[in-house]
Backbone as a chain_set.jsonl record, in Angstrom:
{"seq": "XXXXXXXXXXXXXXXXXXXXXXXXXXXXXXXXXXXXXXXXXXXXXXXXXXXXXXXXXXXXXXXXXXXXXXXXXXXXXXXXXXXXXXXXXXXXXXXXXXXXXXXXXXXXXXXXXXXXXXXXXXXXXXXXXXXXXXXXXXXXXXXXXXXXXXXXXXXXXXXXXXXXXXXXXXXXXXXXXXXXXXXXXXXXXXXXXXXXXXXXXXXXXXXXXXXXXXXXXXX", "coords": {"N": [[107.925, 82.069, 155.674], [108.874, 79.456, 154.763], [106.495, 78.264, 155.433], [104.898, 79.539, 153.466], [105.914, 79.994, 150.839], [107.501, 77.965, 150.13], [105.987, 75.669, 151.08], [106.414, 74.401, 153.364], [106.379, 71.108, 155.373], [104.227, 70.781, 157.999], [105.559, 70.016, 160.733], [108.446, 70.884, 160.008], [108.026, 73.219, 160.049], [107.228, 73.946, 162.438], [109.305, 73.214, 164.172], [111.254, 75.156, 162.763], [109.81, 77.688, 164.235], [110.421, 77.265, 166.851], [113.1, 77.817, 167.324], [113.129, 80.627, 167.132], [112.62, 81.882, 169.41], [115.242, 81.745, 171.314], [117.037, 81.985, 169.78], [119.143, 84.545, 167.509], [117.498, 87.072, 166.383], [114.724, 87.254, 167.725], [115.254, 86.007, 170.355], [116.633, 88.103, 171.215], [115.119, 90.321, 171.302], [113.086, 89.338, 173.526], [114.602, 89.01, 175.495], [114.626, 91.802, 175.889], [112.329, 92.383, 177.414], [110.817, 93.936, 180.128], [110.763, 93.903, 183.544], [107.88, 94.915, 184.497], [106.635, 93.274, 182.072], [106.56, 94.978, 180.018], [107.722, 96.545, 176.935], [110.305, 98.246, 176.738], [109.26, 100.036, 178.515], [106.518, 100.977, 177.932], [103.274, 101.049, 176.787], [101.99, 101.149, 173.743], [102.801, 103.696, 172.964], [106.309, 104.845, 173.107], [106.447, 104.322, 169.655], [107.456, 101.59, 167.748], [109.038, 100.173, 169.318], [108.069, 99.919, 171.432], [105.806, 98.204, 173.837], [103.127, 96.912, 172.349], [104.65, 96.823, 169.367], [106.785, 95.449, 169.646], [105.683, 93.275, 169.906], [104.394, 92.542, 167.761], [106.185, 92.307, 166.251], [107.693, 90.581, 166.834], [105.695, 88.352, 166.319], [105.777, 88.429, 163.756], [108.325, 87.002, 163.219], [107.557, 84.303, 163.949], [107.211, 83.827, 166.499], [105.653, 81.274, 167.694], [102.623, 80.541, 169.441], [101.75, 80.733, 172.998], [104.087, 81.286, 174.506], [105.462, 82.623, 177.341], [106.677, 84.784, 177.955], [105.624, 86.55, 176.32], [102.568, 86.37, 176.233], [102.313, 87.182, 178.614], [103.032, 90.011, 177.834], [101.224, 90.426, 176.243], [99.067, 90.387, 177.984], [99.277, 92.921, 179.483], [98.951, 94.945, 177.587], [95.995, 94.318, 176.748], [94.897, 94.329, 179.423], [95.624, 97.05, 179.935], [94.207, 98.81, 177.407], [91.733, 100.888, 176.579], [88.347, 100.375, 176.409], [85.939, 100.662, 174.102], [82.345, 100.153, 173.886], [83.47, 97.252, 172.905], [85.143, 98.183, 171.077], [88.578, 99.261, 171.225], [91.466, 101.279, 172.436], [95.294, 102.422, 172.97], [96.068, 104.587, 172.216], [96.22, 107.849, 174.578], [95.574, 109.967, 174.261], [93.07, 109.565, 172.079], [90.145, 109.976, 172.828], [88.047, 107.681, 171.758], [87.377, 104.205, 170.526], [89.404, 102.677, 168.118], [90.578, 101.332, 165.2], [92.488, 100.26, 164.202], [94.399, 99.969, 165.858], [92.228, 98.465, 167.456], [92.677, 95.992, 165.771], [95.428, 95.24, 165.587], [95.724, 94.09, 168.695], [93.859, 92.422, 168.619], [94.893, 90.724, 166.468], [97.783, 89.965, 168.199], [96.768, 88.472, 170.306], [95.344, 86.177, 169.458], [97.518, 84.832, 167.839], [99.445, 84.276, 170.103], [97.712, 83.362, 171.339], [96.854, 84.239, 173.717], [94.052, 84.307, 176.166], [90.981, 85.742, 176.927], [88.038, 86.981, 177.546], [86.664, 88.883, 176.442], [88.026, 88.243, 174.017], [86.083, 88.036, 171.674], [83.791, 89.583, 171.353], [85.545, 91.87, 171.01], [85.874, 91.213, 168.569], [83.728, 90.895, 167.415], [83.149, 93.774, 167.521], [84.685, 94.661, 165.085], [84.373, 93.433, 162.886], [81.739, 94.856, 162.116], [82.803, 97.035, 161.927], [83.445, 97.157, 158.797], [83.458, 98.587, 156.295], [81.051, 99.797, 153.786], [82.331, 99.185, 151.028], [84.035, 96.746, 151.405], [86.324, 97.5, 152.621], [88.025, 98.99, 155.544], [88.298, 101.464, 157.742], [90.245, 103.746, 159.737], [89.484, 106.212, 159.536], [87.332, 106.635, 159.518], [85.36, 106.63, 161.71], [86.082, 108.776, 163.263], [86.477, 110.602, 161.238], [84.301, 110.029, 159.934], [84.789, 108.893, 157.534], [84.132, 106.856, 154.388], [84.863, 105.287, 152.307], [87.384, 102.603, 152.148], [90.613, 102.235, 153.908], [93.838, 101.177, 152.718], [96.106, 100.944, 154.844], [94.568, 100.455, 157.097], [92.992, 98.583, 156.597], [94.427, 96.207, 155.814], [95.264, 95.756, 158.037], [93.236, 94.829, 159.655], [92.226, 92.812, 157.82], [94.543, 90.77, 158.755], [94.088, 90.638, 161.577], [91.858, 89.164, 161.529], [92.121, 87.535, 160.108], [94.751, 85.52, 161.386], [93.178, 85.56, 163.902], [91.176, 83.556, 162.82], [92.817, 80.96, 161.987], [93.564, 80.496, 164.466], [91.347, 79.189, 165.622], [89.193, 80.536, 166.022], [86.174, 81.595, 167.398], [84.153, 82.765, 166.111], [82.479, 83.738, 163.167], [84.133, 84.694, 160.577], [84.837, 84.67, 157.887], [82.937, 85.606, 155.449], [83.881, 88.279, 156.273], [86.573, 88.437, 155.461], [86.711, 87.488, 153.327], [85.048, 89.74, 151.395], [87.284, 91.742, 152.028], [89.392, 91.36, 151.036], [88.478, 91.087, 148.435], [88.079, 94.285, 147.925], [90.768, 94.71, 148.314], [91.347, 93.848, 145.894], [89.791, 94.755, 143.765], [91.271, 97.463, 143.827], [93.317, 96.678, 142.304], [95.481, 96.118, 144.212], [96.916, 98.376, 144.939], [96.261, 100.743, 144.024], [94.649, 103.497, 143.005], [90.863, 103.449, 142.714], [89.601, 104.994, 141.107], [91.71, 106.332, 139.083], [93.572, 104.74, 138.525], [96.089, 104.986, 139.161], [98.959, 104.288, 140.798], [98.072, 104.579, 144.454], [99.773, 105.45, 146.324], [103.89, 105.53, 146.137], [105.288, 104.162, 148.395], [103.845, 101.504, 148.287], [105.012, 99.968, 147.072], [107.742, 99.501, 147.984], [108.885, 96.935, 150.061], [109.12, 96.901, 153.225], [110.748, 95.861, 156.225], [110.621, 95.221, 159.523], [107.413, 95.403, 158.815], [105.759, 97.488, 160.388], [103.046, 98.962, 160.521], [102.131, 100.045, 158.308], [100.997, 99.475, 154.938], [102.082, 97.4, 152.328], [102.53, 95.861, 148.817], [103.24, 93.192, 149.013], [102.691, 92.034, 151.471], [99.839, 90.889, 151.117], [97.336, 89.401, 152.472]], "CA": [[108.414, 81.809, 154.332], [108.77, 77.901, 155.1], [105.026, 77.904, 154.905], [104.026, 80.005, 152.232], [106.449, 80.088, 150.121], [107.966, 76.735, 150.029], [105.222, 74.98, 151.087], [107.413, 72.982, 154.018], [105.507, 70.26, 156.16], [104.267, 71.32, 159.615], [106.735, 69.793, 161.283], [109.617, 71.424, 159.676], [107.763, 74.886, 159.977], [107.42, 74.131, 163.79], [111.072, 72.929, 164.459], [111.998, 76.657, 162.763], [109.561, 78.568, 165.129], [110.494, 76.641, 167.889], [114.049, 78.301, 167.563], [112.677, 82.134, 167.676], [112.825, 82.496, 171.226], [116.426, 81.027, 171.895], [118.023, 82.642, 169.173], [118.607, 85.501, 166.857], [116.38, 88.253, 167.14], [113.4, 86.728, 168.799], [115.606, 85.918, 171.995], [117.271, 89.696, 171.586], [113.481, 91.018, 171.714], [112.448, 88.797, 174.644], [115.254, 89.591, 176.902], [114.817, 92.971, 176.437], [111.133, 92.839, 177.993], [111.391, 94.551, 181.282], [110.232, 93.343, 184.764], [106.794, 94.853, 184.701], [105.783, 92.441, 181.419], [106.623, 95.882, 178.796], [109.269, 97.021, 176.369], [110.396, 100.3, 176.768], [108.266, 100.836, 179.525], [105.03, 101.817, 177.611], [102.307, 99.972, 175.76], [101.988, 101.718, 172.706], [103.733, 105.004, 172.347], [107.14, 105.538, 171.513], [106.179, 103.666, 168.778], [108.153, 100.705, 167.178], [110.157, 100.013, 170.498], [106.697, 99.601, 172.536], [104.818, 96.584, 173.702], [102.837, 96.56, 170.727], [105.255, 96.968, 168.559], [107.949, 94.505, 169.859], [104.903, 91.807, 170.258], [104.152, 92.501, 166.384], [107.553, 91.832, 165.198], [108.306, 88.478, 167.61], [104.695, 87.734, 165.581], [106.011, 88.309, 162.504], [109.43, 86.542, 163.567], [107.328, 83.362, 163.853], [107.304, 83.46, 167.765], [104.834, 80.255, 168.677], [101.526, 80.45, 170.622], [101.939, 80.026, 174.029], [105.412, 81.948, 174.731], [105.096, 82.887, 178.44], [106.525, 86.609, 177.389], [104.629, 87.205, 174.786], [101.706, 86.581, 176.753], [102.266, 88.642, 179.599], [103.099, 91.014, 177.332], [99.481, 90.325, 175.776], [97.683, 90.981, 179.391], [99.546, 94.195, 179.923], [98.214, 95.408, 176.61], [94.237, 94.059, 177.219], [94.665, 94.766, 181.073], [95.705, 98.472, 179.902], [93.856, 99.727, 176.548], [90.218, 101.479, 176.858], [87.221, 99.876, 175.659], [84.229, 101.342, 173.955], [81.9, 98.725, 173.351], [84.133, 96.698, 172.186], [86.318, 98.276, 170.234], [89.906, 99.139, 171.868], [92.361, 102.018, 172.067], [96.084, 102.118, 173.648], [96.455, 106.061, 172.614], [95.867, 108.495, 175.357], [95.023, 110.944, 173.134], [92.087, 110.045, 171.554], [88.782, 108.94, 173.556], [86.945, 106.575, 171.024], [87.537, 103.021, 169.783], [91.067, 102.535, 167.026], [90.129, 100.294, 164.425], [94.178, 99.56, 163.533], [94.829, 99.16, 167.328], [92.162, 97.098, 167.621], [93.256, 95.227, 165.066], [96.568, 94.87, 166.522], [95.357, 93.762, 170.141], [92.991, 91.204, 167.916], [96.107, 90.035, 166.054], [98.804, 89.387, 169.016], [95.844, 87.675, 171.085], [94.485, 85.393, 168.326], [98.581, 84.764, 167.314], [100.171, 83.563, 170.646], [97.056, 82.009, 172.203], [96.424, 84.892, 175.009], [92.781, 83.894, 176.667], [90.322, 87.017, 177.122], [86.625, 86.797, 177.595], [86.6, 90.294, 175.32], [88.226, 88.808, 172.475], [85.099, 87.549, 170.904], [83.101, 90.905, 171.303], [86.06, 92.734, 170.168], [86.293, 90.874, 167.335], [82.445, 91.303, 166.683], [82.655, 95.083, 167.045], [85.706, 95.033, 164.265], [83.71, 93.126, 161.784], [80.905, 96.211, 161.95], [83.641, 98.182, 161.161], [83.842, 96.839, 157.595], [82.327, 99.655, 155.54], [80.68, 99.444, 152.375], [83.074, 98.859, 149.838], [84.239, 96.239, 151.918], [87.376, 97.985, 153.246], [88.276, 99.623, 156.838], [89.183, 102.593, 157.272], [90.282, 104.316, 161.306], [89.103, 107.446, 159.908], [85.39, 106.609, 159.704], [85.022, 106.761, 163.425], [87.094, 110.197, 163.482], [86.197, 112.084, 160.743], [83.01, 109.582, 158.91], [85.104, 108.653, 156.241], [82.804, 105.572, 154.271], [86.342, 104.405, 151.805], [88.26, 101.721, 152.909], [91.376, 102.48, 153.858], [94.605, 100.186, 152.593], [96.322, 100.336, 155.933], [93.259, 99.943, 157.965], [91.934, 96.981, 155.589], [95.2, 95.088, 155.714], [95.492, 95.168, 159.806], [92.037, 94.367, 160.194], [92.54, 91.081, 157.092], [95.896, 89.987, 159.397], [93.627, 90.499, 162.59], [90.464, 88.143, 161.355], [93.071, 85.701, 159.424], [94.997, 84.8, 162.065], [92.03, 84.578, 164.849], [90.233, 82.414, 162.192], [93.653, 80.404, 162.069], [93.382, 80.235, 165.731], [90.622, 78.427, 165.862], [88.664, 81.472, 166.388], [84.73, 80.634, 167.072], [83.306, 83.639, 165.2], [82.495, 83.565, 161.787], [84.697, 85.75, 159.457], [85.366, 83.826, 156.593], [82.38, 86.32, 154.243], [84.563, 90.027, 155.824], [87.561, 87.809, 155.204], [86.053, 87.683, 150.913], [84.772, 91.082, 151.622], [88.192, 92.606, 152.594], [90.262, 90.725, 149.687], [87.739, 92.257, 146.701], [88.029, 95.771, 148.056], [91.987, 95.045, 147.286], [91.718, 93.224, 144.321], [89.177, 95.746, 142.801], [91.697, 98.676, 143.755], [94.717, 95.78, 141.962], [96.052, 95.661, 144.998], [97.616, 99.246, 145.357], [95.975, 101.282, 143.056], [93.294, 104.177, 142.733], [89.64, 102.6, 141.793], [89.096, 106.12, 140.073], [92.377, 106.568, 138.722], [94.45, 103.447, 138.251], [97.4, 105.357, 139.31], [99.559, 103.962, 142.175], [98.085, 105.854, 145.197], [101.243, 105.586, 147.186], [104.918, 104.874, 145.956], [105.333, 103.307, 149.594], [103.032, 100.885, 148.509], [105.95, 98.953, 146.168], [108.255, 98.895, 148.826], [108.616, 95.836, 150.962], [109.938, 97.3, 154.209], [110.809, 94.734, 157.532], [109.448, 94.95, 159.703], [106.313, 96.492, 157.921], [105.115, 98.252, 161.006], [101.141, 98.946, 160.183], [102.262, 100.305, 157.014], [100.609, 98.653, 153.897], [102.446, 96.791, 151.414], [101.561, 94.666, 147.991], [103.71, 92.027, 149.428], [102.073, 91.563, 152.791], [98.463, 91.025, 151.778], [97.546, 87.646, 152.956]], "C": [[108.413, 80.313, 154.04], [107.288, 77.595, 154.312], [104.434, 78.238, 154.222], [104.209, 80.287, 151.495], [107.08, 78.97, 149.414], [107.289, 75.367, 150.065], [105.72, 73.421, 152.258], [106.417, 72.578, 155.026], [105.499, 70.93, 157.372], [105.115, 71.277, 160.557], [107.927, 70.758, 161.185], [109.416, 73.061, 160.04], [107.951, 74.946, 161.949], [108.513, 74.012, 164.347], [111.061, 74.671, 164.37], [111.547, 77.451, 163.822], [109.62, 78.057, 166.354], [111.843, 77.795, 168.616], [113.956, 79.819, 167.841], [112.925, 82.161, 168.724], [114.168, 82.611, 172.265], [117.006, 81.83, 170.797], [117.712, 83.903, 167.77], [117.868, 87.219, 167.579], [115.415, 88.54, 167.741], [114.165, 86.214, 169.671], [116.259, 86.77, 172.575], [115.978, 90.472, 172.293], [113.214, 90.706, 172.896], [113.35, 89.334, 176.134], [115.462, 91.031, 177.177], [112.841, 93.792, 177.343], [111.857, 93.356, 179.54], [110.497, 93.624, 182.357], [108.753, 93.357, 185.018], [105.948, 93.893, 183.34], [105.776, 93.593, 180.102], [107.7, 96.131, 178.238], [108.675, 98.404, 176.128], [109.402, 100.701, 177.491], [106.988, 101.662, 178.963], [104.496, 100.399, 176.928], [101.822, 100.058, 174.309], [102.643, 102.509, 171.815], [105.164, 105.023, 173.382], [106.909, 103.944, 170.894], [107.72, 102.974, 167.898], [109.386, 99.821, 168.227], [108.961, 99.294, 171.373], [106.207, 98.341, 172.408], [104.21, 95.935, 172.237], [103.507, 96.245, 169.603], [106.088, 95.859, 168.439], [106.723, 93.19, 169.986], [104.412, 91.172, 168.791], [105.368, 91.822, 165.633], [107.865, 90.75, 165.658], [106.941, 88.054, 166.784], [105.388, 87.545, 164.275], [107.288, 87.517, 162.044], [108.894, 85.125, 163.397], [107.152, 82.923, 165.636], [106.043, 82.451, 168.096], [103.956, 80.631, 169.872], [102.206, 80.071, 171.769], [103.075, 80.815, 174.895], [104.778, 82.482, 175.905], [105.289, 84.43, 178.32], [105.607, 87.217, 176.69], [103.098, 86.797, 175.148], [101.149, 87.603, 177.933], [102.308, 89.723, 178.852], [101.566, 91.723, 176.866], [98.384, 90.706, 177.046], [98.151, 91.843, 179.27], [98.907, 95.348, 179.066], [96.674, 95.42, 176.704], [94.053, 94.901, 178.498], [94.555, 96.771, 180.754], [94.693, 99.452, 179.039], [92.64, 99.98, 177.436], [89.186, 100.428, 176.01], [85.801, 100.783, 175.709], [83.489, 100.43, 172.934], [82.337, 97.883, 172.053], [85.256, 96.714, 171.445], [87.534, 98.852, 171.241], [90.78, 100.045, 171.255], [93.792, 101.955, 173.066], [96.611, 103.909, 173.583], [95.611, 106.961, 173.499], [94.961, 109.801, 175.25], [93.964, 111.371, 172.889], [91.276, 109.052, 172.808], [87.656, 108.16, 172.801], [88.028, 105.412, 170.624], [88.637, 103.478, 168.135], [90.929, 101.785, 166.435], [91.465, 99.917, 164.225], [94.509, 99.362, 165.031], [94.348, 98.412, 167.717], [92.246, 95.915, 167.23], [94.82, 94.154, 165.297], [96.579, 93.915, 167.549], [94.762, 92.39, 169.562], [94.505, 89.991, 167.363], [96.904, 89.194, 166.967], [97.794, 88.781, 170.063], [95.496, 86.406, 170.319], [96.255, 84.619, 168.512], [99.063, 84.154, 168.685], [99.035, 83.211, 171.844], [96.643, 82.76, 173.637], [94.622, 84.665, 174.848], [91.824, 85.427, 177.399], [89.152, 86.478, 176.549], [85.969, 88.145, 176.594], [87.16, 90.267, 174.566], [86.95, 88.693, 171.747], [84.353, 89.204, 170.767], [83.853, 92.21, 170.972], [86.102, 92.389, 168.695], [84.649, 91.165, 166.522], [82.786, 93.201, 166.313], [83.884, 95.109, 165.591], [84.995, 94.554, 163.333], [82.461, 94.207, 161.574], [81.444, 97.449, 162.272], [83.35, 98.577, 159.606], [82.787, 97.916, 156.836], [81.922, 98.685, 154.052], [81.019, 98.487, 151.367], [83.961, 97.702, 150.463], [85.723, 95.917, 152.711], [86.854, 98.299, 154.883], [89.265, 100.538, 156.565], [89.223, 103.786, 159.273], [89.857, 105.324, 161.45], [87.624, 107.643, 159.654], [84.4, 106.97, 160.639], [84.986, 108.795, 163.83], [86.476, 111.219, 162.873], [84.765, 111.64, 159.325], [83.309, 108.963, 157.457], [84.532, 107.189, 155.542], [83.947, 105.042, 153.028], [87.03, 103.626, 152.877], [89.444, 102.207, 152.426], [92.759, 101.167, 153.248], [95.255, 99.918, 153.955], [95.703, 99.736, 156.524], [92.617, 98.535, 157.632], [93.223, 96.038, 156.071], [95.434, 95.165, 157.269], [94.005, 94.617, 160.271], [91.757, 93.205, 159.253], [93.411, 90.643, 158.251], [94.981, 90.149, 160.761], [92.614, 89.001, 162.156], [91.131, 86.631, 160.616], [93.497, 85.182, 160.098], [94.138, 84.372, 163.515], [91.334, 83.594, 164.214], [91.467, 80.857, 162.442], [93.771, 79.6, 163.223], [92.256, 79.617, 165.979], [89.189, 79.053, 166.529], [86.819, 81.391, 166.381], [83.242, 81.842, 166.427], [83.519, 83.845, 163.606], [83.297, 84.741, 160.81], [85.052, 85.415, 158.33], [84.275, 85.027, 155.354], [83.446, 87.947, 154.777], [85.758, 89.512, 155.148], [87.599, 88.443, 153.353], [86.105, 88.778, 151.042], [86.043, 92.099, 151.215], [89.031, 92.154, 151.144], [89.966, 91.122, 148.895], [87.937, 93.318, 147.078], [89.923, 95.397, 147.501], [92.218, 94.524, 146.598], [91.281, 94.227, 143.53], [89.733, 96.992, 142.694], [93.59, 97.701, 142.931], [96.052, 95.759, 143.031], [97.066, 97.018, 145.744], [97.245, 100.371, 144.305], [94.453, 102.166, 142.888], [92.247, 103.87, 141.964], [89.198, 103.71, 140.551], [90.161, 106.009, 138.879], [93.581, 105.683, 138.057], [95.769, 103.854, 138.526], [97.757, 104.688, 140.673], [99.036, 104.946, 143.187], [99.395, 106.438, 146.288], [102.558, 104.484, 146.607], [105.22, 103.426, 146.938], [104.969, 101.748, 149.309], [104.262, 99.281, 147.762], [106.754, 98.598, 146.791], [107.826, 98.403, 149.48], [109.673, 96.193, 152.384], [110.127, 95.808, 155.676], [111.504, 95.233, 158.923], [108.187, 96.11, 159.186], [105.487, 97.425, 159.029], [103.261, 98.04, 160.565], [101.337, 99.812, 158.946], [101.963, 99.011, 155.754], [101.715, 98.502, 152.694], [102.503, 95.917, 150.217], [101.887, 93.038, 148.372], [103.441, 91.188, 150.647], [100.449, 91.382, 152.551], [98.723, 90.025, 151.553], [96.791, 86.862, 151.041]], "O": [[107.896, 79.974, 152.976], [106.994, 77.045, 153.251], [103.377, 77.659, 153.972], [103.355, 80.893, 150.847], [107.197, 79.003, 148.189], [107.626, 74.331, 149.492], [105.556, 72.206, 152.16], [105.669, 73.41, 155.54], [106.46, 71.556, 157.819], [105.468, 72.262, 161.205], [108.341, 71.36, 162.176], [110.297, 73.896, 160.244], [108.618, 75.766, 162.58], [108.753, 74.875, 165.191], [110.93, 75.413, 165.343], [112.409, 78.011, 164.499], [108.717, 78.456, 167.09], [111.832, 78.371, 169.704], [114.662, 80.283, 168.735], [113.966, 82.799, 168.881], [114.289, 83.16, 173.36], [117.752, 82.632, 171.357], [116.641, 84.145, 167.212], [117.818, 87.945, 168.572], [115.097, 89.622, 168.234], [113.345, 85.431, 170.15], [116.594, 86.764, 173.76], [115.878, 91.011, 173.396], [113.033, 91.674, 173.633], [113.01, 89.785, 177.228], [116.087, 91.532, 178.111], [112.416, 94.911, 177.633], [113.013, 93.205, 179.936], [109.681, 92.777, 181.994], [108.182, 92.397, 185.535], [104.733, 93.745, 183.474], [105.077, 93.272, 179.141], [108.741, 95.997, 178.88], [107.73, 99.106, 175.766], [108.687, 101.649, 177.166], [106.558, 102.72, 179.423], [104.977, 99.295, 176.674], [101.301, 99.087, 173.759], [102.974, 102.378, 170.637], [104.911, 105.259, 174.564], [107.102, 102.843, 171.41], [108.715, 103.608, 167.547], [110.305, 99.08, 167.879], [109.084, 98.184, 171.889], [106.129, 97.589, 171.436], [104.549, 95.045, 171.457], [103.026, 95.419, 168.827], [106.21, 95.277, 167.361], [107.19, 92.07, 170.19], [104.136, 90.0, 168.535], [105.394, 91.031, 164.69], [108.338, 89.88, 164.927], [107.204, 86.906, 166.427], [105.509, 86.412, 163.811], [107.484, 87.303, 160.847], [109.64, 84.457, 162.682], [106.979, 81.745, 165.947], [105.301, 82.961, 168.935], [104.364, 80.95, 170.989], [103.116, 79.242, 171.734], [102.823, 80.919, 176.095], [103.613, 82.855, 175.765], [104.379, 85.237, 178.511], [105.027, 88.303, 176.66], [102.333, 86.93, 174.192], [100.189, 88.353, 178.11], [101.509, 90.588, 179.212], [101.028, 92.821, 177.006], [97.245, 91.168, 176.989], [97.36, 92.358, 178.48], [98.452, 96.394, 179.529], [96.103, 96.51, 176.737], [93.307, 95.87, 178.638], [93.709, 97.543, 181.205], [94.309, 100.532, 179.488], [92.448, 99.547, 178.573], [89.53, 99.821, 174.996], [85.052, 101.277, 176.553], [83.754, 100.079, 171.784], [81.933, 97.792, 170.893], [86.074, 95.835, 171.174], [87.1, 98.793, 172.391], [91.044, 100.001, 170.053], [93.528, 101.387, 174.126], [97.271, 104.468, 174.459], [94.393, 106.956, 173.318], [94.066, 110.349, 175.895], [93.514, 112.506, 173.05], [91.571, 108.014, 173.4], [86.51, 108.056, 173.238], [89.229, 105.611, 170.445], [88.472, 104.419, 167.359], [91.198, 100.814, 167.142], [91.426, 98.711, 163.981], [95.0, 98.255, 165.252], [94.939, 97.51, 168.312], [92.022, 94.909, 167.903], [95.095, 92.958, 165.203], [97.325, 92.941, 167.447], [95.171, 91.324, 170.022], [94.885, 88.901, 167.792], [96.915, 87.972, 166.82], [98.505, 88.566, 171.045], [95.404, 85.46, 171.101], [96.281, 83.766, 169.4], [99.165, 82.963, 168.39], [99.334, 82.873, 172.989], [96.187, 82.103, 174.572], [93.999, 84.795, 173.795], [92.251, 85.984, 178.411], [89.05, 85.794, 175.532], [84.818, 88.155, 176.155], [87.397, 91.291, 173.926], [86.86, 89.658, 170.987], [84.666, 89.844, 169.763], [83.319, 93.291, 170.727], [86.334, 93.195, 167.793], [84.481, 91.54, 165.362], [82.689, 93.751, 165.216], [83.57, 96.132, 164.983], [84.813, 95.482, 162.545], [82.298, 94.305, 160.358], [80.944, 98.493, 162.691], [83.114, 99.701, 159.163], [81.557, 97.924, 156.893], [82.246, 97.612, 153.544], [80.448, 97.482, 150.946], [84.996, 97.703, 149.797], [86.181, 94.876, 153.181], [85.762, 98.009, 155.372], [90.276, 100.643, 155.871], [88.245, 104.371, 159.738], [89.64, 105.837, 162.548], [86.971, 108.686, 159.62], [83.243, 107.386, 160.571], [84.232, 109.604, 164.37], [86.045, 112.27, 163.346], [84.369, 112.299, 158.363], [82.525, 108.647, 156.562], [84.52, 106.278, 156.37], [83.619, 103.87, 152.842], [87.199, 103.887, 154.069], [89.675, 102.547, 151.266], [92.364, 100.028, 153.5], [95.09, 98.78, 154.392], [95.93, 98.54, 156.705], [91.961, 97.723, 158.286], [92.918, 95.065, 156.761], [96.024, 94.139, 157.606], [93.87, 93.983, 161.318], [90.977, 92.404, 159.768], [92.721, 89.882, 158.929], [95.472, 89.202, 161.376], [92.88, 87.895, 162.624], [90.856, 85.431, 160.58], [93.093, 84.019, 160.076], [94.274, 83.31, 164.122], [90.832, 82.715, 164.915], [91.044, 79.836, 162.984], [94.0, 78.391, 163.216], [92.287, 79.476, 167.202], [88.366, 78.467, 167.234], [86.254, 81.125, 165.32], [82.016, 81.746, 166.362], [84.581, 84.067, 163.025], [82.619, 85.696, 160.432], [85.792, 86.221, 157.765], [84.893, 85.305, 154.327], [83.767, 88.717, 153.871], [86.064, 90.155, 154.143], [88.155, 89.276, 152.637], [87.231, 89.24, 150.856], [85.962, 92.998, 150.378], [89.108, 92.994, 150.248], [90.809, 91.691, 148.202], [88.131, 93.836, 145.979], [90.3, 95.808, 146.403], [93.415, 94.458, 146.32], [92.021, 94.701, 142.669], [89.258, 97.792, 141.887], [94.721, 98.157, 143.104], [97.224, 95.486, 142.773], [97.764, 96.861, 146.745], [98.218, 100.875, 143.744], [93.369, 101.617, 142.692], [92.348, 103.912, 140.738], [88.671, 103.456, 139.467], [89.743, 105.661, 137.774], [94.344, 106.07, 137.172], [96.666, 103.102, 138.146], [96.91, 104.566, 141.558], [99.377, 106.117, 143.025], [99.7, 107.527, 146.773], [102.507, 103.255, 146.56], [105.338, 102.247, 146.604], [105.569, 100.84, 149.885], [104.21, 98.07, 147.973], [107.01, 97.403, 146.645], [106.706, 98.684, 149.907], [110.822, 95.761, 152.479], [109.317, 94.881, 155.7], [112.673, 95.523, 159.175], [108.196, 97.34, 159.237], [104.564, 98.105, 158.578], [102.587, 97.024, 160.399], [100.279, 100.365, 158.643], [102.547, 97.929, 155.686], [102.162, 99.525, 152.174], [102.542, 94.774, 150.671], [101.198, 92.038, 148.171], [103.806, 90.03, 150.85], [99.698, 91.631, 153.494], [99.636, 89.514, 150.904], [96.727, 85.647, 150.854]]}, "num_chains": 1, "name": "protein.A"}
């Protein structure tokens, strides 16, 4: 909010996320990692408690590159999902590539500075995700679907924004455009056919937003 709302000098933004880790709810989160480097003893599922989950919200908390937790946390996640060329799943479930998980995995890697020789080639296969209309959508893979999805689009923008942020050495700056006109041309929450809201959801601003889409979270 400092930084993109207020517009406060670097400095002042780094002082605040300095304090995340020591106090509040980003040093409640951290001490509740466990011994093996996970919360709640999984990496994914039960969902919103899980590695992922708790590594998303110390992100969204402002938790600072570098955080020695929040890196381990970041190998246990890489070290664990599946890979199919390239792309990355953490559910057991299914056996193909998760375009919103790998989105995720892309995100909290890019975001606190974890080092992997498979982000770059994950991050390629996620950009030949980007369908058509210049959305993403998880169920393309699944069930062929060629619409971009709003969830799917906005975890796979917050994946490629903050690796670009990061200093990230693959080009995304045209899916980046790409991904932004698919939700401008739908006004940001809104059926391209129909102009009707496609989801109430979409007006609430929930916190933490989980991988649920919101008009208030696109970058």
């Amino acid at each position: 909010m400092l930084r993109d709302l207020t517009g406060a000098p670097a400095d002042a933004v780094s002082q605040e996320r300095s304090r995340v880790a020591v106090e509040g709810w980003g040093a409640r989160l951290l001490a509740a990692q466990g011994s093996d480097g996970r919360w709640a003893g999984a990496l994914y599922s039960p969902k919103w408690t899980s590695t992922t989950y708790t590594l998303l919200l110390l992100h969204w908390l402002g938790l600072p590159a570098g955080n020695d937790q929040a890196l381990t946390g970041c190998h246990r996640l890489w070290e664990g999902a599946s890979f199919y060329d390239g792309g990355l799943n953490l559910a057991r479930t299914i056996r193909e590539p998760e375009t919103c998980i790998t989105s995720m995995l892309v995100l909290l890697a890019a975001s606190f500075g974890y080092q992997d020789p498979r982000l770059d080639p994950t991050v390629t296969w996620l950009l030949g995700q980007q369908l058509d209309d210049g959305g993403w959508n998880c169920e393309s893979i699944r069930h062929g679907s060629r619409h971009g999805s709003f969830h799917t689009t906005i975890s796979a923008l917050d994946a490629l924004l903050v690796y670009r942020t990061a200093d990230g050495t693959l080009p995304v700056n045209d899916a980046l455009v790409r991904g932004q006109q698919f939700l401008l041309q739908h006004s940001l929450y809104r059926s391209h056919r129909t102009g009707r809201i496609v989801d109430a959801a979409f007006t609430r601003f929930p916190f933490p937003p989980q991988w649920h889409y919101d008009v208030f979270a696109w970058p």
